[in-house]
Kinemage of the C-alpha trace (Angstrom):
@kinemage 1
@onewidth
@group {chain A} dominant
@subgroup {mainchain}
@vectorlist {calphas} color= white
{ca unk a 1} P 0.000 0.000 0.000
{ca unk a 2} L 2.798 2.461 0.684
{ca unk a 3} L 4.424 1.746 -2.708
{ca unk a 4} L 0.843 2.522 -4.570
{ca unk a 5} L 0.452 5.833 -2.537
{ca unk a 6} L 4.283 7.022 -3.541
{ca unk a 7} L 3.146 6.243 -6.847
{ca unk a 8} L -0.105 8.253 -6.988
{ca unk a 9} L 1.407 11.101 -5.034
{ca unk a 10} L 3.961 12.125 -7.123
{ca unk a 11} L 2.268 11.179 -10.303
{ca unk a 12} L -0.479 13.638 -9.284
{ca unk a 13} L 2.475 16.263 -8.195
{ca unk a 14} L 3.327 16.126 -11.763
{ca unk a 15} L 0.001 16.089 -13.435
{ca unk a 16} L -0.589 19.492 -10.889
{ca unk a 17} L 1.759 21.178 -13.365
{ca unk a 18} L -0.225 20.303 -16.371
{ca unk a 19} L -3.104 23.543 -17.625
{ca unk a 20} L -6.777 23.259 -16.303
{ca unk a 21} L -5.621 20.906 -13.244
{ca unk a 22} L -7.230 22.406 -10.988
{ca unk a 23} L -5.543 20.115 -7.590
{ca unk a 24} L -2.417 21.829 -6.280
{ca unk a 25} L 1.183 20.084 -5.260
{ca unk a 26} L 0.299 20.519 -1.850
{ca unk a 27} L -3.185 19.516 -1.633
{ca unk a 28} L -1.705 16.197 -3.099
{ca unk a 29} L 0.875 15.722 -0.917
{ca unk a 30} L -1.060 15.883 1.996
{ca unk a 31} L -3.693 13.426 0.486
{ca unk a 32} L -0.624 11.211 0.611
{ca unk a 33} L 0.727 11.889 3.717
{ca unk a 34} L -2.768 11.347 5.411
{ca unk a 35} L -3.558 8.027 3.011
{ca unk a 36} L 0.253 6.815 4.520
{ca unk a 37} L -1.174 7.202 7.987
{ca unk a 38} L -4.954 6.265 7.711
{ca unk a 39} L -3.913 2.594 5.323
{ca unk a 40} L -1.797 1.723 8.320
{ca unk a 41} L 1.765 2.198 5.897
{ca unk a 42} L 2.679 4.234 8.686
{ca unk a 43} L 1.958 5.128 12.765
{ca unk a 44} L 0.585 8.926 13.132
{ca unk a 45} L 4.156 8.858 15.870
{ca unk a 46} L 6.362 7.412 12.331
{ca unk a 47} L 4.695 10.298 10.081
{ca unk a 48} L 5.603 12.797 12.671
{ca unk a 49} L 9.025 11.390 12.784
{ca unk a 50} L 9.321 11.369 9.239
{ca unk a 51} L 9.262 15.101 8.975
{ca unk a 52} L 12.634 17.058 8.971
{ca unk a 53} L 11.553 19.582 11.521
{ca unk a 54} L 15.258 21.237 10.570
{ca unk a 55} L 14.091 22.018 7.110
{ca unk a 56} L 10.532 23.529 7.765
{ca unk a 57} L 12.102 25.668 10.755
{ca unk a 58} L 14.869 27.024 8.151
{ca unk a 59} L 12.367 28.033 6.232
{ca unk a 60} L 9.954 28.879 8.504
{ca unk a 61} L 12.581 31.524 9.401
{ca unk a 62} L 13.445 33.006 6.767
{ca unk a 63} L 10.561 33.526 5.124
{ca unk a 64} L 9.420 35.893 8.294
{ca unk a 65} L 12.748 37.742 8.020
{ca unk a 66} L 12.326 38.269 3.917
{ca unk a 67} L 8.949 39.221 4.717
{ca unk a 68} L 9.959 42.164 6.953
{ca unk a 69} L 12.509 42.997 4.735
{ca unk a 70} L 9.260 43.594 2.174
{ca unk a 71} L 7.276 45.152 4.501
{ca unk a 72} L 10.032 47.796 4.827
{ca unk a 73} L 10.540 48.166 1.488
{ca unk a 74} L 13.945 47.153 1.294
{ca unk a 75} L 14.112 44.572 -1.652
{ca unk a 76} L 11.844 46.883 -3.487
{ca unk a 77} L 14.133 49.614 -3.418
{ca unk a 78} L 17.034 47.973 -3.766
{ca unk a 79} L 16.022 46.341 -7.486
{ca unk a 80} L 15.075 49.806 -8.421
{ca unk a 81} L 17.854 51.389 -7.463
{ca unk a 82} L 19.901 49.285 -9.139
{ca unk a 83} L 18.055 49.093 -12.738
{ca unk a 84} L 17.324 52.580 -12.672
{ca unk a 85} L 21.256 53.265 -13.551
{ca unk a 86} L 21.498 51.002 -16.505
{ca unk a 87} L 22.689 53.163 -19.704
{ca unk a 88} L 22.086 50.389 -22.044
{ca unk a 89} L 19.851 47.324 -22.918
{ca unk a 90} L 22.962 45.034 -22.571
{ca unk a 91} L 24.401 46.842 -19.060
{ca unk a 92} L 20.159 46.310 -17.749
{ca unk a 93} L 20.501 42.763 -18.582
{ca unk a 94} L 23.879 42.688 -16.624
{ca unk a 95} L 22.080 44.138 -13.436
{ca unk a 96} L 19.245 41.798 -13.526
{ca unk a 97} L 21.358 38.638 -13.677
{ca unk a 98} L 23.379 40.063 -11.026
{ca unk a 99} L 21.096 41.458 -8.282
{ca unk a 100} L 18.749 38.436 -8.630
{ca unk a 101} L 21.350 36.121 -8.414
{ca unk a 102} L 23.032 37.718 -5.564
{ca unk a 103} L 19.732 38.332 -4.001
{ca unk a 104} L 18.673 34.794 -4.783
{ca unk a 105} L 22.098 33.425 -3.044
{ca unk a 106} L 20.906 34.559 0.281
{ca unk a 107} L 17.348 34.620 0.366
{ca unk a 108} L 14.864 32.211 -0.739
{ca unk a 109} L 14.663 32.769 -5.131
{ca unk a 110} L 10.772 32.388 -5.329
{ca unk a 111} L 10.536 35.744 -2.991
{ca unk a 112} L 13.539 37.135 -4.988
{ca unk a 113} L 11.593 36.759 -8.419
{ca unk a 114} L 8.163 37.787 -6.505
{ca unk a 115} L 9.319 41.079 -5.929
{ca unk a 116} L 11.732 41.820 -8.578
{ca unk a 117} L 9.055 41.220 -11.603
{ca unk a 118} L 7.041 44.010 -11.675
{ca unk a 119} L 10.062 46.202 -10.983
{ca unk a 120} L 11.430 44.703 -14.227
{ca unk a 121} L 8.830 44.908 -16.103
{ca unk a 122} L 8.436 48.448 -15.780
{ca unk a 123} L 11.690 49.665 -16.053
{ca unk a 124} L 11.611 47.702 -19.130
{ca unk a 125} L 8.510 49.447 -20.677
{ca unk a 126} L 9.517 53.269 -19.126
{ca unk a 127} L 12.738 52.838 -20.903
{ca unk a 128} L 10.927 50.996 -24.227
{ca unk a 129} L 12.571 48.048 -23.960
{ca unk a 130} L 11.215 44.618 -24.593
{ca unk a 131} L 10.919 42.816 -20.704
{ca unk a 132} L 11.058 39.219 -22.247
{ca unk a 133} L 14.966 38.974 -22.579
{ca unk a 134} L 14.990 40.292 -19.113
{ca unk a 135} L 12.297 37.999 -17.248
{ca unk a 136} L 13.746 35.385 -18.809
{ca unk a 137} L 17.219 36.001 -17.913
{ca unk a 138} L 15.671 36.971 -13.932
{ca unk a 139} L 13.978 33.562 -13.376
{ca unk a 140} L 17.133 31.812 -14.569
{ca unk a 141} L 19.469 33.878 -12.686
{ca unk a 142} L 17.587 33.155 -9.366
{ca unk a 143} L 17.935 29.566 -9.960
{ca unk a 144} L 21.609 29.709 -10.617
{ca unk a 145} L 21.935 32.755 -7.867
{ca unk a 146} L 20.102 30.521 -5.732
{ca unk a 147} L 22.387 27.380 -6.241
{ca unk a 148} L 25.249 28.745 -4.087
{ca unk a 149} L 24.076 28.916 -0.594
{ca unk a 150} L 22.112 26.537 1.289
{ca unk a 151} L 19.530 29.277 1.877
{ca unk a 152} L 19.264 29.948 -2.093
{ca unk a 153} L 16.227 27.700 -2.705
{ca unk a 154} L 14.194 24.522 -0.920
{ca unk a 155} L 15.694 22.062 -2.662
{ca unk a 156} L 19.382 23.316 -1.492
{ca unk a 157} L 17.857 23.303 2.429
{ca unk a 158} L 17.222 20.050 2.150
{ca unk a 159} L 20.672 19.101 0.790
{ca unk a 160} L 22.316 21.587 3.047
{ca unk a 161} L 20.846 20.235 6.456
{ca unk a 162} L 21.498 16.599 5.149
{ca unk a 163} L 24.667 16.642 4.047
{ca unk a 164} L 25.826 18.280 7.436
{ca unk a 165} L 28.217 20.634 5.702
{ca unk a 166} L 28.583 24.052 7.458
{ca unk a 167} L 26.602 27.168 5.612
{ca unk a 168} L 30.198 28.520 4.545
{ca unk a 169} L 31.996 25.556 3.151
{ca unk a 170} L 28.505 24.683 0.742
{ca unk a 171} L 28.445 28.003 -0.458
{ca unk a 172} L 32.412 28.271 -1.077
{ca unk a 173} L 32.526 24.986 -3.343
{ca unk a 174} L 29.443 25.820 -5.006
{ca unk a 175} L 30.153 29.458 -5.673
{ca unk a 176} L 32.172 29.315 -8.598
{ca unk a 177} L 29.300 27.049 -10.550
{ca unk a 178} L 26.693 29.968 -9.834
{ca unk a 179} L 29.201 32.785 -11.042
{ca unk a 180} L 30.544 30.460 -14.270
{ca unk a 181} L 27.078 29.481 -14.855
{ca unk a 182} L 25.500 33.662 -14.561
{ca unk a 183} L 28.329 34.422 -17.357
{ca unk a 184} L 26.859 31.681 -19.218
{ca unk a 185} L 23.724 32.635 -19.047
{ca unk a 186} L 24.758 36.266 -20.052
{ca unk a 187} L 26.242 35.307 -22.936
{ca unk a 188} L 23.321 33.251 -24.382
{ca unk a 189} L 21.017 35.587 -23.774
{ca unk a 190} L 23.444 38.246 -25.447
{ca unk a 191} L 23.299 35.764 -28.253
{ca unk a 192} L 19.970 35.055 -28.787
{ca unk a 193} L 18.138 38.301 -28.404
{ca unk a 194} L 21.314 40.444 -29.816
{ca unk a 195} L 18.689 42.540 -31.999
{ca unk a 196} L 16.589 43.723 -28.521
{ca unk a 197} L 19.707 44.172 -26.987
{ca unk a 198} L 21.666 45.638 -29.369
{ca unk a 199} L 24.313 48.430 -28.303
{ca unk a 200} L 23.492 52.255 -27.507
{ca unk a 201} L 22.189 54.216 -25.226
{ca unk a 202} L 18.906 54.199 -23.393
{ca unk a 203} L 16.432 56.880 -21.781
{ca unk a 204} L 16.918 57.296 -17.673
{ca unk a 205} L 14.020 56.340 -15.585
{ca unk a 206} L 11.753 58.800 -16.000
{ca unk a 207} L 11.817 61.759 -12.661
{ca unk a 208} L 8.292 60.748 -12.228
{ca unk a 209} L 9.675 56.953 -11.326
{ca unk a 210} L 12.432 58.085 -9.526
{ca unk a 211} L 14.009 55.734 -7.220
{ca unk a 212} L 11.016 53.229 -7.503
{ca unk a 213} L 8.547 54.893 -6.974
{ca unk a 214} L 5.015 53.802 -8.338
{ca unk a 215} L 7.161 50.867 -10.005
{ca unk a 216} L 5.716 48.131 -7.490
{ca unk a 217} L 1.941 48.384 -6.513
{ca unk a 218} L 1.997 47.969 -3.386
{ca unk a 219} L 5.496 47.356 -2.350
{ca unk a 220} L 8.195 50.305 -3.330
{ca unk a 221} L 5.334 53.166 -4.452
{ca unk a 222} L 3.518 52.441 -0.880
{ca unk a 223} L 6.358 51.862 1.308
{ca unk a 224} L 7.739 55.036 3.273
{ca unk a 225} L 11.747 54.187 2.114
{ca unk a 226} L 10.654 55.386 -1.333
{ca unk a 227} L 10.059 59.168 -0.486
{ca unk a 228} L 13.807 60.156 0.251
{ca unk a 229} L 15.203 58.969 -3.219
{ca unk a 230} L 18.218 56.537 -3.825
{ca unk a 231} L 19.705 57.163 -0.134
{ca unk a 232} L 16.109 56.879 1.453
{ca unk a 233} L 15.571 53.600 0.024
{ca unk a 234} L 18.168 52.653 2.155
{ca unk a 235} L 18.460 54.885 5.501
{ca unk a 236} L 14.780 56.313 6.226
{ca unk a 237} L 14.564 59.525 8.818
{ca unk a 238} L 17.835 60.004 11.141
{ca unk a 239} L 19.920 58.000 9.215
{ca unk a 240} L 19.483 54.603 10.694
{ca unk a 241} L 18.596 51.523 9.118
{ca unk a 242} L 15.444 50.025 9.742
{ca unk a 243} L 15.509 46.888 12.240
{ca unk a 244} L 14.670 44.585 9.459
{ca unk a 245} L 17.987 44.884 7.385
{ca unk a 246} L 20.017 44.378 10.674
{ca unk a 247} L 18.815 41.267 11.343
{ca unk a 248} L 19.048 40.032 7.790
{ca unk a 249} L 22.886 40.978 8.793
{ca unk a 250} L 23.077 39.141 11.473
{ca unk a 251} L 21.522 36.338 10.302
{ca unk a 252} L 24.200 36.247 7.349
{ca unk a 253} L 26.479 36.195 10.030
{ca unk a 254} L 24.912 33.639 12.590
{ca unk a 255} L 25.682 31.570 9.134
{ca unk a 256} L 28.834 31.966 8.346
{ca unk a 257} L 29.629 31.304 11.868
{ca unk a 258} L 28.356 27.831 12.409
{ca unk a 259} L 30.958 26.464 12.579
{ca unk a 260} L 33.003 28.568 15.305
{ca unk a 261} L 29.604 29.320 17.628
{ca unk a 262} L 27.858 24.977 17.009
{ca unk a 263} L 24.623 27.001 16.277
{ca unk a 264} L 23.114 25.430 13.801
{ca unk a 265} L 21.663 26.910 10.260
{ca unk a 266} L 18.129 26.294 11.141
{ca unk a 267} L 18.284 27.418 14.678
{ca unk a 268} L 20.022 30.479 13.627
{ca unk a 269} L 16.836 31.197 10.930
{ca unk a 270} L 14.277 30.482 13.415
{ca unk a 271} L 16.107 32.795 15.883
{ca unk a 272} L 15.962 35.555 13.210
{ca unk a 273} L 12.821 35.017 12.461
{ca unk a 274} L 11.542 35.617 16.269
{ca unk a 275} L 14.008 38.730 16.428
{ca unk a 276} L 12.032 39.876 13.627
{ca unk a 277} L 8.474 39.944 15.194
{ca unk a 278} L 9.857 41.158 18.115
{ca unk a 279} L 11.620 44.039 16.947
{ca unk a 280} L 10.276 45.040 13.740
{ca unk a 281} L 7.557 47.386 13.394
{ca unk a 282} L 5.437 45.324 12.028
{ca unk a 283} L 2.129 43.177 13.697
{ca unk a 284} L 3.230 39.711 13.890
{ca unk a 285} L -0.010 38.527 12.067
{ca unk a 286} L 1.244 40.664 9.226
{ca unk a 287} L 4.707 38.688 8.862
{ca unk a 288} L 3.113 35.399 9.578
{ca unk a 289} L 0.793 36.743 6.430
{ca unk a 290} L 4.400 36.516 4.605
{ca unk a 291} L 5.108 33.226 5.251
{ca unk a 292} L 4.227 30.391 2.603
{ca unk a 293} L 2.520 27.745 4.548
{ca unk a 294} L 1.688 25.845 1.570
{ca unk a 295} L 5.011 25.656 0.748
{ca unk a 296} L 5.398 24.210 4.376
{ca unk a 297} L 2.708 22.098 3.882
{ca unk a 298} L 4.170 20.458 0.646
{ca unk a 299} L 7.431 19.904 2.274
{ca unk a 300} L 5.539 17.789 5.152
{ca unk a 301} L 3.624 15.912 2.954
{ca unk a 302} L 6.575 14.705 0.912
{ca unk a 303} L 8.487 13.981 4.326
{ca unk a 304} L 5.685 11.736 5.205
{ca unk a 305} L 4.850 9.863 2.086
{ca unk a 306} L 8.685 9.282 1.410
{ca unk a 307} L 9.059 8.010 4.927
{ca unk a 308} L 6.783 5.361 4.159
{ca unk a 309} L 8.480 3.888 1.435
{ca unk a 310} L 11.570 4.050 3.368
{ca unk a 311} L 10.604 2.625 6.044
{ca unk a 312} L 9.159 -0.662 3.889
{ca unk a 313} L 12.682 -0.588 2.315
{ca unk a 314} L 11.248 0.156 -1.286
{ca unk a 315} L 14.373 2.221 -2.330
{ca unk a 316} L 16.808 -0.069 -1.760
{ca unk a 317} L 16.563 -1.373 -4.592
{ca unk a 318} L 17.089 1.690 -6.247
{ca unk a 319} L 20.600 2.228 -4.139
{ca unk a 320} L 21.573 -1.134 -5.992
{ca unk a 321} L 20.013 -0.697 -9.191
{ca unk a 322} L 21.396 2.933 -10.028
{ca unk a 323} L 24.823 3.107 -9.931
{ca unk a 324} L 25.613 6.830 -8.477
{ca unk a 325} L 29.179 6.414 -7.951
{ca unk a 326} L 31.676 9.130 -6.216
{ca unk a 327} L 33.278 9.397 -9.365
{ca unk a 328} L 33.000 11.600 -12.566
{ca unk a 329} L 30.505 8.832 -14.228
{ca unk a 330} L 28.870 8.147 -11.388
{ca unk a 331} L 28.431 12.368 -10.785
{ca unk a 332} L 27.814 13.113 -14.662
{ca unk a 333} L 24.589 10.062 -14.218
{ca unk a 334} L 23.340 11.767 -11.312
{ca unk a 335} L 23.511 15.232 -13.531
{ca unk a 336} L 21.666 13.261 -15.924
{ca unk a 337} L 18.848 12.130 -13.559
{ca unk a 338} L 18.157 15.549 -12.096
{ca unk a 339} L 17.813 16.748 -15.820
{ca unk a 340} L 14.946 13.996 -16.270
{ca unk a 341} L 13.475 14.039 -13.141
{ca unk a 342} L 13.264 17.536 -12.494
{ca unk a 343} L 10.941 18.472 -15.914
{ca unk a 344} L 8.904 15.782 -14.543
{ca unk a 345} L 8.044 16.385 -10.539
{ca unk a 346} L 10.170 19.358 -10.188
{ca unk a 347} L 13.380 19.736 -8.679
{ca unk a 348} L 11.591 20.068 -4.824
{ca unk a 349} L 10.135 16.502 -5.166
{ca unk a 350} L 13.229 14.863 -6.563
{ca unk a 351} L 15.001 16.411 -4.175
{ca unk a 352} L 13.148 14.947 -1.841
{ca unk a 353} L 13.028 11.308 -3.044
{ca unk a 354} L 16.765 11.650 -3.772
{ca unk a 355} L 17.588 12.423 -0.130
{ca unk a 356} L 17.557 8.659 0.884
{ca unk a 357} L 19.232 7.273 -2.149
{ca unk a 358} L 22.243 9.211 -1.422
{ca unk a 359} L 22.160 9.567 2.042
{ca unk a 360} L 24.033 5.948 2.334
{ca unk a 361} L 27.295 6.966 0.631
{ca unk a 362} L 27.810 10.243 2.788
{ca unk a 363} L 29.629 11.790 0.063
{ca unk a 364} L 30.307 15.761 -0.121
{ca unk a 365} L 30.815 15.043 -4.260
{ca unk a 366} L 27.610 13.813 -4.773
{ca unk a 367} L 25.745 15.911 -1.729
{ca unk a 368} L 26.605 18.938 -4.228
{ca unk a 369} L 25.630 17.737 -7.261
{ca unk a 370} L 22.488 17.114 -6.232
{ca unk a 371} L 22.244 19.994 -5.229
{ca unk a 372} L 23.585 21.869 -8.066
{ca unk a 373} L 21.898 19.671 -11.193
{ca unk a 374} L 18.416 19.369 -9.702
{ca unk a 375} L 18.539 23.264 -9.323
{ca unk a 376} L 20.593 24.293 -12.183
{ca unk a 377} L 17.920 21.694 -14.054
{ca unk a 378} L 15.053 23.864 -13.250
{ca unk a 379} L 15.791 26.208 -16.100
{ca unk a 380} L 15.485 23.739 -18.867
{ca unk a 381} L 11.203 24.806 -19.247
{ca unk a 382} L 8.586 26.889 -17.963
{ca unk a 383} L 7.464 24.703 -15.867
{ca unk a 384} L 11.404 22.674 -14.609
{ca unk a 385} L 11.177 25.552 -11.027
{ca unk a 386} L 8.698 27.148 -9.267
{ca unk a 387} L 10.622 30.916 -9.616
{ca unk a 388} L 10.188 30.604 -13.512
{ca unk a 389} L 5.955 29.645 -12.860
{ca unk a 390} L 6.012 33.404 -10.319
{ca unk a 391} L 8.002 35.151 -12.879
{ca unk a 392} L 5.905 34.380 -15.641
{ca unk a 393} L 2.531 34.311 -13.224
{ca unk a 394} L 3.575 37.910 -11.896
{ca unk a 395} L 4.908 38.953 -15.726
{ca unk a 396} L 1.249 38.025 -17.252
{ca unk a 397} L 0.103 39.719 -14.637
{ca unk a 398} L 1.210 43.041 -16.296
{ca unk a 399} L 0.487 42.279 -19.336
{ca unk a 400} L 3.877 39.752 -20.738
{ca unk a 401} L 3.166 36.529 -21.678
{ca unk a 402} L 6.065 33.907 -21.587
{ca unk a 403} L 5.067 30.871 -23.200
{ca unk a 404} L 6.857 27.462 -23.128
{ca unk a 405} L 8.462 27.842 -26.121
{ca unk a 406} L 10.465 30.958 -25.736
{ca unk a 407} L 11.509 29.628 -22.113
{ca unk a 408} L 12.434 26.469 -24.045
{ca unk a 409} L 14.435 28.457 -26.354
{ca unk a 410} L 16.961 30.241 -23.693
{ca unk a 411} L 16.269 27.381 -21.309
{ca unk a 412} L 17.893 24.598 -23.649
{ca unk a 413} L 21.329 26.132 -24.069
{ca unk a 414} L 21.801 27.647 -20.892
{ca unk a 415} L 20.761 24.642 -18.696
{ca unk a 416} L 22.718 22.193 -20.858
{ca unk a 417} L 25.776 24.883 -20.008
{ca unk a 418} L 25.338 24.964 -16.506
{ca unk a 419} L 25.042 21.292 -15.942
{ca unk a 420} L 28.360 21.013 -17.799
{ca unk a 421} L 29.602 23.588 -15.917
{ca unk a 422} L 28.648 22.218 -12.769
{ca unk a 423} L 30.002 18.774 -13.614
{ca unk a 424} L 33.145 19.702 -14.491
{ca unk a 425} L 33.928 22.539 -11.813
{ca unk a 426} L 32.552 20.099 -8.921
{ca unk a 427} L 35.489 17.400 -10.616
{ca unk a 428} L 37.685 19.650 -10.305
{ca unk a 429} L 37.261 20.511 -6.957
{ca unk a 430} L 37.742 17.096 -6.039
{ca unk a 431} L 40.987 16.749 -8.009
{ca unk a 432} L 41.621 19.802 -5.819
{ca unk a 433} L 41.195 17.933 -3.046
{ca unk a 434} L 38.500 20.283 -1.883
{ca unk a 435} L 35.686 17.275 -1.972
């Protein structure tokens, strides 16, 4: 019974990303989770155990810190006030890739692109410039952004808490396949959309826009850090920062530090978090409105429903059958796999089911590969990462639509780049002596 509800649970988590399903991934992995529990495949006490409680309280953490962050205004203004002093289609594209990946690197990329899109969008039109180069080249730079740090996206929490390495040693070896990869994905979008981009100089945000202002409904144009112009944004009245951007600091730090202070990542999140609706001026019920409990919710449900099989020994077969080997073949397969796997569940769900397969061998290697293919993966199509679904959601929105094919288009060359990339930098790093 536990193998039939794995089954149906992640064949409906695909079939969610089909059009005119109207069943969400987390609606169906609950229906799982509770079908594991209420067939008898597992104890209520087993399900509860089967949850990583470290994972949900990383994120539960940061999401309350980025959502203070937004409540201030902070990531608002700081997108705008970087686009805004772009002089040419080519030097825009430049900024996007690198504020969204750098953004993405230390906070979560689905509330990186959430944000940023309208912003882009309408820098985009005020400077008449076609936004599609751009949104493309956003969504793909938060997934690659997002690859370097165990904070970048979900599927790099769960690798991060698993694999026991320490916040700064992840996100030194898998640094230089985010940076390698953003050049990469510069220079195909350079390529491909050289006419839109072509040199010479554009327009300056118009006054009327200045510093942000009226280019996010709701976020920059309503928050009070867009009334003082580019040095506002950043320092509101006497000068001080607001609470929020402090404790975004220290949480950087409380993560770096790991491994001198034996905090761990998560506890250092959740700590954040509570600074955060203690301190900020903000109700808490408006933070906790900033936190995606679906997203929670998924993550629970997979926990659960993976347990099960688990625990009736149904992937050890796969351990035996698929050959993942700490060695360049045995790394270039699993590259392979997250390439498959991720255009079919997503890269959170194989993520997830990969977790156990991998966890026997304990190896660093292979720890960051899967990290790095199942979320450098995601760019392949539309639909390979939940960031490119918000940018295009958010995009259509205003007005751009983004349809498979053009993703397809950028998403091809650049994600069969990066997974090369990836492979061979993460080689070399072992020939280094660094894995």
């Amino acid at each position: 019974m536990a193998l039939v509800i794995f089954i149906v649970t992640f064949l409906g988590v695909a079939l969610t990303r089909l059009p005119k399903v109207t069943l969400d991934r987390p609606v169906v992995a609950f229906l799982g989770a509770v079908a594991m529990v209420v067939t008898g495949a597992l104890t209520f006490d087993a399900a509860i155990a089967a949850i990583d409680w470290d994972t949900i309280a990383l994120l539960l953490g940061m999401m309350l810190v980025i959502a203070g962050l937004q409540r201030d205004g902070y990531t608002q203004a700081l997108a705008a006030l970087c686009l805004e002093h772009a002089r040419s289609p080519r030097a825009l594209l430049v900024i996007v890739v690198a504020v969204t990946g750098i953004a993405s690197a230390f906070l979560v990329n689905d509330a990186v692109v959430l944000v940023f899109t309208p912003i882009v969008v309408a820098h985009c039109r005020s400077r008449g410039l076609n936004p599609l180069p751009f949104l493309l080249a956003e969504a793909m730079a938060s997934n690659i952004g997002g690859a370097a740090t165990i904070t970048g996206n979900p599927q790099n929490v769960l690798v991060g808490l698993k694999s026991g390495m320490s916040y700064g040693a992840f996100m030194f070896r898998l640094l230089p396949v985010a940076v390698l990869s953003s050049l990469a994905l510069v220079a195909a979008t350079f390529w491909l959309y050289r006419k839109e981009l072509k040199a010479g100089e554009i327009p300056p945000t118009p006054p009327s826009a200045g510093s942000g202002q009226a280019l996010y409904k709701g976020g920059i144009a309503s928050s009070p850090l867009s009334q003082r112009g580019a040095r506002g944004d950043f320092l509101p009245r006497g000068g001080f920062p607001k609470p929020s951007i402090l404790i975004l600091a220290l949480v950087l730090a409380g993560f770096l530090s790991t491994r001198w202070t034996g905090l761990t990542v998560p506890l250092v999140a959740v700590a954040g978090g509570g600074l955060m609706l203690v301190v900020a001026r903000h109700s808490p019920r408006e933070l906790f409105s900033g936190v995606d409990w679906l997203l929670l919710v998924f993550f629970g449900g997979l926990f659960v429903v993976i347990g099960g099989i688990v625990g009736h020994g149904y992937l050890d077969w796969a351990v035996d059958a698929v050959p993942i080997t700490q060695d360049l073949p045995g790394l270039a397969l699993l590259h392979g796999i997250s390439l498959a796997l991720s255009q079919i569940v997503s890269n959170v769900p194989y993520t997830v089911l990969m977790l156990p397969v991998l966890e026997p061998q304990a190896s660093d290697l292979l720890w960051l590969g899967l990290a790095s293919s199942a979320t450098l993966a995601g760019n392949l199509t539309l639909v390979g990462a939940v960031a490119n679904l918000i940018v295009a959601e958010q995009a259509r929105k205003d007005g751009v639509v983004i349809t498979f094919r053009q993703f397809l288009r950028l998403g091809l060359p650049v994600t069969l780049a990066t997974l090369l990339i990836s492979l061979l930098a993460l080689w070399a790093e072992r020939l280094l002596g660094w894995l």
